[in-house]
VMD Tcl script that draws the C-alpha trace (Angstrom):
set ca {
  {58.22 -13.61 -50.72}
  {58.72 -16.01 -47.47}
  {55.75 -16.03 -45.40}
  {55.57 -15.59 -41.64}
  {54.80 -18.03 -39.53}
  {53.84 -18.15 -36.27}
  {56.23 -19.99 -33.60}
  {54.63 -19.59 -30.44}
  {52.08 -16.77 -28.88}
  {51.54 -15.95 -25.27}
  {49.21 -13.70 -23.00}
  {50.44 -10.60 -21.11}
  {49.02 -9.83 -17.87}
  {46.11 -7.42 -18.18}
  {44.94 -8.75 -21.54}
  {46.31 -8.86 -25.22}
  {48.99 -11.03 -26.55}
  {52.33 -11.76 -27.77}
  {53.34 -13.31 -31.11}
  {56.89 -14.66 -31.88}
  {57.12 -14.72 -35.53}
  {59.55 -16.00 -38.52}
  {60.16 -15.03 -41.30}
  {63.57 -17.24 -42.71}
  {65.80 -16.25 -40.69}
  {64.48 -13.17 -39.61}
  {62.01 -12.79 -35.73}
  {59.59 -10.38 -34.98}
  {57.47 -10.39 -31.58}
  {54.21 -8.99 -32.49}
  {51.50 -7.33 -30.19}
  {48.22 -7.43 -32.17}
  {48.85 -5.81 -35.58}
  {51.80 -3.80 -34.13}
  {55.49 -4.97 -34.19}
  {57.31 -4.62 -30.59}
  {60.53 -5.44 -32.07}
  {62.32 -7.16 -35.09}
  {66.04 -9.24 -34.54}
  {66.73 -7.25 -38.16}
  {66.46 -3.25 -36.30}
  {68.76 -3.48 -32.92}
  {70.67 -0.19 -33.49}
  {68.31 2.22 -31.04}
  {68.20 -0.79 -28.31}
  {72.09 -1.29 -28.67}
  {72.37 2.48 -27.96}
  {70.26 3.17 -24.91}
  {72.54 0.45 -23.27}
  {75.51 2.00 -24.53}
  {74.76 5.96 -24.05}
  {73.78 4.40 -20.50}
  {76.61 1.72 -19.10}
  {79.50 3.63 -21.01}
  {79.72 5.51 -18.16}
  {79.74 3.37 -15.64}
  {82.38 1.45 -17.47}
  {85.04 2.19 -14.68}
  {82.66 1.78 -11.88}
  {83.35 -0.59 -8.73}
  {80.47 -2.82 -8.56}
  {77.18 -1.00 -10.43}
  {73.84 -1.76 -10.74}
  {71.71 -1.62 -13.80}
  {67.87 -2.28 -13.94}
  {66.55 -2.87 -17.05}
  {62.71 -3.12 -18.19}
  {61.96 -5.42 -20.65}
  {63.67 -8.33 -21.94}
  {63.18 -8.45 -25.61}
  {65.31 -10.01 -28.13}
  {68.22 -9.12 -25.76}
  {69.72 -6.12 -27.70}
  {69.66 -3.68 -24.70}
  {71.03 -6.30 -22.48}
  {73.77 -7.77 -24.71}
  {75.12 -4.17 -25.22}
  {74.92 -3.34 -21.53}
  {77.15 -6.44 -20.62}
  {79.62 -5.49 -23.32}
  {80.43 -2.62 -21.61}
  {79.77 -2.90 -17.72}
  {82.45 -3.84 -15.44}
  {82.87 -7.94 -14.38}
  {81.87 -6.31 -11.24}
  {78.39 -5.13 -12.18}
  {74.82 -6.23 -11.35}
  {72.28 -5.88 -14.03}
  {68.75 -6.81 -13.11}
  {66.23 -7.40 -16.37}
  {62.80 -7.58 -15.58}
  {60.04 -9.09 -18.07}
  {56.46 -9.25 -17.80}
  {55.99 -11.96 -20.11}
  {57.19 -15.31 -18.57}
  {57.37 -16.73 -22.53}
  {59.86 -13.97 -23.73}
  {62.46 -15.49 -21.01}
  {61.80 -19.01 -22.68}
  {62.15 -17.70 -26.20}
  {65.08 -15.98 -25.29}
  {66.60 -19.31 -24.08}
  {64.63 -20.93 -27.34}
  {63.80 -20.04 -30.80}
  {65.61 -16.10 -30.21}
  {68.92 -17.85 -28.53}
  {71.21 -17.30 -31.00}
  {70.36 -13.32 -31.03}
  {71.44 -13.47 -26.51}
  {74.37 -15.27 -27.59}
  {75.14 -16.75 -24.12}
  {73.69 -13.74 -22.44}
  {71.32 -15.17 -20.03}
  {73.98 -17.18 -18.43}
  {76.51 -14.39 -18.04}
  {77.19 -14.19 -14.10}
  {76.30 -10.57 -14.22}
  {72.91 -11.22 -14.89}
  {69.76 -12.16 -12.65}
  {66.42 -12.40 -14.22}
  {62.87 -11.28 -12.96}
  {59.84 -12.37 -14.30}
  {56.72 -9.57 -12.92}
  {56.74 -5.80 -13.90}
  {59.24 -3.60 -13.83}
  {57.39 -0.74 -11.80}
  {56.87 -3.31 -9.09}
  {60.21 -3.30 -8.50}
  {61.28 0.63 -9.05}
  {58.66 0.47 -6.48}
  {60.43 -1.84 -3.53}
  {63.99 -0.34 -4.18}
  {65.84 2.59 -2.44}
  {68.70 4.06 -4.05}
  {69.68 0.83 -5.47}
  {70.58 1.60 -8.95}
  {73.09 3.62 -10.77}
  {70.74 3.26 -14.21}
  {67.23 2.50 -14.74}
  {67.03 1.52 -18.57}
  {63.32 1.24 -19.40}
  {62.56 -0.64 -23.18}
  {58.66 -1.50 -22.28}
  {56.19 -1.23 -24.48}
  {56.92 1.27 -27.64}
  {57.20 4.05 -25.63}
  {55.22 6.16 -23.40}
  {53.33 7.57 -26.05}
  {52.89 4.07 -27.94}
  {51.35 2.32 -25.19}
  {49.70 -1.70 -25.68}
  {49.35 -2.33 -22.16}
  {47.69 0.42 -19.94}
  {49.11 -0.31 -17.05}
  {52.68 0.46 -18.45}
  {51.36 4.26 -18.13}
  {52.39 4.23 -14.59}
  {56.18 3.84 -15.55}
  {55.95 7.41 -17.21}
  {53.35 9.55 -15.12}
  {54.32 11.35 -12.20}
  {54.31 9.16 -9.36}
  {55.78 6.86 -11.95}
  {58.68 8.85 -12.56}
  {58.79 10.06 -8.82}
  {59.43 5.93 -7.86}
  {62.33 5.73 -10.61}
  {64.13 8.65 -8.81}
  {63.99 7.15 -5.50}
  {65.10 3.71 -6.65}
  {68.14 5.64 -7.95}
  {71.55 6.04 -6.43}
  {73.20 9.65 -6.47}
  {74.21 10.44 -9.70}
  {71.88 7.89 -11.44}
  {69.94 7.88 -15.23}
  {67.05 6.96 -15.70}
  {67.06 5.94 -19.33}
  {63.90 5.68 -21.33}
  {63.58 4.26 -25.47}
  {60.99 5.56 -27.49}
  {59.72 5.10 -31.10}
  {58.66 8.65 -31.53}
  {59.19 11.81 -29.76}
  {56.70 12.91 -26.74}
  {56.49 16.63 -25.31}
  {54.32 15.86 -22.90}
  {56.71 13.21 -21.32}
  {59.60 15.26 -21.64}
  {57.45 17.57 -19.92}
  {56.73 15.53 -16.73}
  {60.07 14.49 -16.43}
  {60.99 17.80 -16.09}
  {57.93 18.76 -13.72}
  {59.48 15.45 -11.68}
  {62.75 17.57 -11.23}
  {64.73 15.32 -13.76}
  {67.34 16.91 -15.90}
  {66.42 15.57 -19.03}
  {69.36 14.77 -22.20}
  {67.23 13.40 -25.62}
  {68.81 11.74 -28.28}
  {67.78 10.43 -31.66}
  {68.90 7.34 -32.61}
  {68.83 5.23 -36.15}
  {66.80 1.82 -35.24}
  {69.47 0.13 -38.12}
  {72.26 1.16 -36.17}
  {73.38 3.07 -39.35}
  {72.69 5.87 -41.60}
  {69.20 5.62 -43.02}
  {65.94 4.32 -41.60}
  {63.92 5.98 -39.09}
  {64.89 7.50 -36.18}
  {63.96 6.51 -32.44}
  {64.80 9.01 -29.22}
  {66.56 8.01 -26.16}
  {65.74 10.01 -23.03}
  {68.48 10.35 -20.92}
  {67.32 12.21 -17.47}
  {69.14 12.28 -14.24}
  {67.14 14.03 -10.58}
  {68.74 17.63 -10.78}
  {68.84 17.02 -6.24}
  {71.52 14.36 -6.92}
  {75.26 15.19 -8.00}
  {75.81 14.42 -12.03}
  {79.26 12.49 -10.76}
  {80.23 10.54 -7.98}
  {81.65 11.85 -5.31}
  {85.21 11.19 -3.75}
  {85.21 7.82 -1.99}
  {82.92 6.47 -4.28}
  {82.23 4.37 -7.48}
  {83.61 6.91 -10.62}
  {81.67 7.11 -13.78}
  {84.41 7.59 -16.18}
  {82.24 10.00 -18.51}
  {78.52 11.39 -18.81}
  {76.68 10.26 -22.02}
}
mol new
graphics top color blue
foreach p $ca { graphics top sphere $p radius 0.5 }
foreach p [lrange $ca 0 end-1] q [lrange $ca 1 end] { graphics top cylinder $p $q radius 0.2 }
display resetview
């Protein structure tokens, strides 16, 4: 059995700390005992960019806010599908995952980083679902495991009801707010329903294939705002 060693570790803001590990070939960022992510399971990150951007694939000029960097998954798949027009914002708490990404985890963002599409923000995510005003046309939120598989407490004010109220705002008309999980949650689905989101779940293989366990993808848009564009604007060329 190949052992795992340790590349590089870093804090997060509000205590605890990250742990970039290998293992050959394979990387796993570790948060204490519990793995955040691993470069061999992509398939659930892949599809809450897809499920997402697919239908904004015909769109004049969208924006896309994602929360949390990662190994790059989410954002790789959002790219692949978004227009050359698009704007995708990625925020990540951690300043080390953005020099990983462009480090030891570079071959998994394949050139990402660079794509013109792309700015990056180091600071959290619900600072700035905060500051924006309809500004987005999808809010993609990968932090943490979860809202029910928290490491950081202060990630529960992405998912509690002033939380959820900010992510509406910061969306345009006709916006998702699109939330990964790695377990189900009443209660959340709950509040976003309480918040006056209509909410869309789907379960999702974290291999990307048949077999292995299953992760849920929340998919909830404000029921005030129309589910398509209207005439004269940007087109979605299909709901999820």
């Amino acid at each position: 059995m190949i052992p795992w060693v340790q590349l590089d570790a870093a804090p997060i803001p509000d205590g605890g700390e990250l742990r970039l590990m290998r293992r050959g070939s394979e990387l796993s960022i570790m948060s204490g005992p519990i793995e955040l992510m691993n470069s061999r399971l992509s398939g659930s990150e892949e599809a809450l960019a897809t499920l997402t951007c697919e239908p904004l694939a015909a769109a004049a000029g969208p924006s896309v806010l994602i929360g949390g960097l990662g190994m790059g998954f989410t954002l790789r798949a959002a790219l692949a599908v978004l227009p050359a027009s698009a704007k995708v914002v990625v925020a990540e708490l951690v300043p080390a995952v953005v020099a990983w990404a462009r480090g030891p985890m570079s071959d998994l963002f394949a050139g990402s980083l660079d794509d013109p599409r792309v700015t990056i923000r180091e600071g959290d995510v619900a600072e700035i679902i905060a500051e924006a005003r309809a500004a987005y046309d999808a809010i993609l939120l990968d932090v943490d495991n979860g809202p029910g598989g928290l490491n950081r407490d202060a990630n529960d004010g992405l998912y509690d009801m002033r939380g959820l109220a900010a992510s509406a705002r910061a969306l345009r008309p006709g916006g998702v707010l699109a939330v990964w999980s790695a377990v189900q949650d009443a209660g959340f689905v709950q509040r976003l329903r309480r918040s006056g989101y209509v909410v869309e779940e789907k379960r999702v293989r974290a291999t990307g294939g048949k077999r292995g366990a299953r992760h849920v993808i929340w998919l909830a848009r404000p029921a005030s705002t129309p589910s398509a564009r209207t005439a004269g604007s940007r087109p979605a060329s299909r709901r999820p």
